[in-house]
VMD Tcl script that draws the C-alpha trace (Angstrom):
set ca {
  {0.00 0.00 0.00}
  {1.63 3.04 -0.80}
  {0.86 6.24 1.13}
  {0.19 9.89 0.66}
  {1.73 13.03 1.38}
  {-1.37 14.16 3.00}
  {-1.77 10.87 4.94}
  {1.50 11.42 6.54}
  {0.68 15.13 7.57}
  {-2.04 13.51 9.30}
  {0.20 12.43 11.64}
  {1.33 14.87 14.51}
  {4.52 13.14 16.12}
  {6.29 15.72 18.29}
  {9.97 15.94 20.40}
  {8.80 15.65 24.26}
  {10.83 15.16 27.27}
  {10.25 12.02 30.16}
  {9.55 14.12 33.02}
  {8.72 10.75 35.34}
  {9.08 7.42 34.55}
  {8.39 4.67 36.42}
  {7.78 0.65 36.61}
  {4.51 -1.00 35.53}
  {4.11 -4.08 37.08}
  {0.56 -4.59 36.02}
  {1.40 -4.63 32.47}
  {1.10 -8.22 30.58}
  {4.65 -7.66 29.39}
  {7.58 -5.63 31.26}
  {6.68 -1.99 30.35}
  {7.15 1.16 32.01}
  {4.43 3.98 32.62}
  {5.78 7.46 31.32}
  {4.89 10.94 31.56}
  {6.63 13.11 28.41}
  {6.09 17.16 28.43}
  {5.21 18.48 25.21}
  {5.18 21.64 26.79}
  {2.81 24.62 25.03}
  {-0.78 23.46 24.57}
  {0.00 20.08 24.41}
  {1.79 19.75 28.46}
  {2.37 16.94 29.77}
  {0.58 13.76 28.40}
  {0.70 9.52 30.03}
  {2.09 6.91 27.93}
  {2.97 2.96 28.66}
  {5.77 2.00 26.73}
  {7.76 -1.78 26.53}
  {11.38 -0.60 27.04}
  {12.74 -2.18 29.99}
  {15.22 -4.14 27.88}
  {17.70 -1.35 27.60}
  {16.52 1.66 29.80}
  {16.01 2.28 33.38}
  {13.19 4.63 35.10}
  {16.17 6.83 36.10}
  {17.63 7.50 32.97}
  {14.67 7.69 30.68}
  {14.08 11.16 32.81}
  {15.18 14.28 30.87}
  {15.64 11.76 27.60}
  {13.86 13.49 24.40}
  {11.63 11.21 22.64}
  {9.56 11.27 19.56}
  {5.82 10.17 20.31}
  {2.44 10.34 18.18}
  {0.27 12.56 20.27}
  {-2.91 12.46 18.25}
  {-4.01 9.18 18.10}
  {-7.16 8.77 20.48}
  {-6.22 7.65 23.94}
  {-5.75 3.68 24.98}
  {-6.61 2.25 27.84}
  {-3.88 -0.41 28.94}
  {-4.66 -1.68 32.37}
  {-4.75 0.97 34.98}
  {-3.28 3.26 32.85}
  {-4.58 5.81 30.00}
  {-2.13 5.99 27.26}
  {-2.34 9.27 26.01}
  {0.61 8.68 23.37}
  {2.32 6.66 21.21}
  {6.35 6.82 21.84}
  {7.80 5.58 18.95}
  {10.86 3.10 18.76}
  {12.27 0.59 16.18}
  {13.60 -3.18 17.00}
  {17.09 -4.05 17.70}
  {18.09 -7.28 16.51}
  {17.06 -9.07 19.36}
  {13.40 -7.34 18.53}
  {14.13 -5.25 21.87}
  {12.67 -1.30 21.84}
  {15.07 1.23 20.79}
  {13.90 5.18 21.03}
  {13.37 7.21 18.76}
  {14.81 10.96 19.43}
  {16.39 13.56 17.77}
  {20.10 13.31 17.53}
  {20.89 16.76 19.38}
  {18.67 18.75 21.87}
  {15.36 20.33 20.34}
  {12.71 22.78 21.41}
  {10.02 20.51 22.81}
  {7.11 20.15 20.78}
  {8.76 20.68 17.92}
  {6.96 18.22 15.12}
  {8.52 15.88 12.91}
  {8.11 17.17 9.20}
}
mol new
graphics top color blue
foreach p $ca { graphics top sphere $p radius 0.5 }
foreach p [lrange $ca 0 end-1] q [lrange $ca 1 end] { graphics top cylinder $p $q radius 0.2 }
display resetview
């Protein structure tokens, strides 16, 4: 399927920063429960994310990531996932982030 122009500007995926991160023990697989500051209208906004393979709580704080933040929000256990943080597979299929490879505004979106 090949897509358009316009269906990719449909898409809002903006820099944010983890402001708290923590462990989610209720989730079916290891995940963590994020919050990631958008800052300007956006703020702050939830997300769950399956990274536990090669971050820790502690060091995801601060870390830029990039994160769909207009998809409509998913409930995933206890949580409400307000986001979509966005990573590719490492070879062992493990999360990577995505972020940008020097310091950005937040809420700056990808284009």
């Amino acid at each position: 399927m090949t897509a358009s122009f316009d269906d990719f500007m449909k898409l809002d995926i903006r820099v944010g920063k983890i402001t708290r991160a923590e462990p989610f023990p209720e989730a079916r697989k290891p995940a963590y429960k994020l919050w990631v500051d958008f800052g300007g209208d956006l703020g702050e906004k939830r997300s769950s994310a399956q990274i536990t393979a090669h971050y820790t709580p502690e060091e995801l704080v601060g870390r830029q990531v990039m994160a769909v933040v207009n998809f409509p929000p998913r409930q995933i256990g206890p949580v409400k996932s307000e986001v979509l943080v966005l990573g590719v597979p490492d070879a062992a299929g493990e999360v990577v982030l995505i972020s940008p490879g020097q310091e950005v505004p937040t809420g700056g979106r990808l284009f």
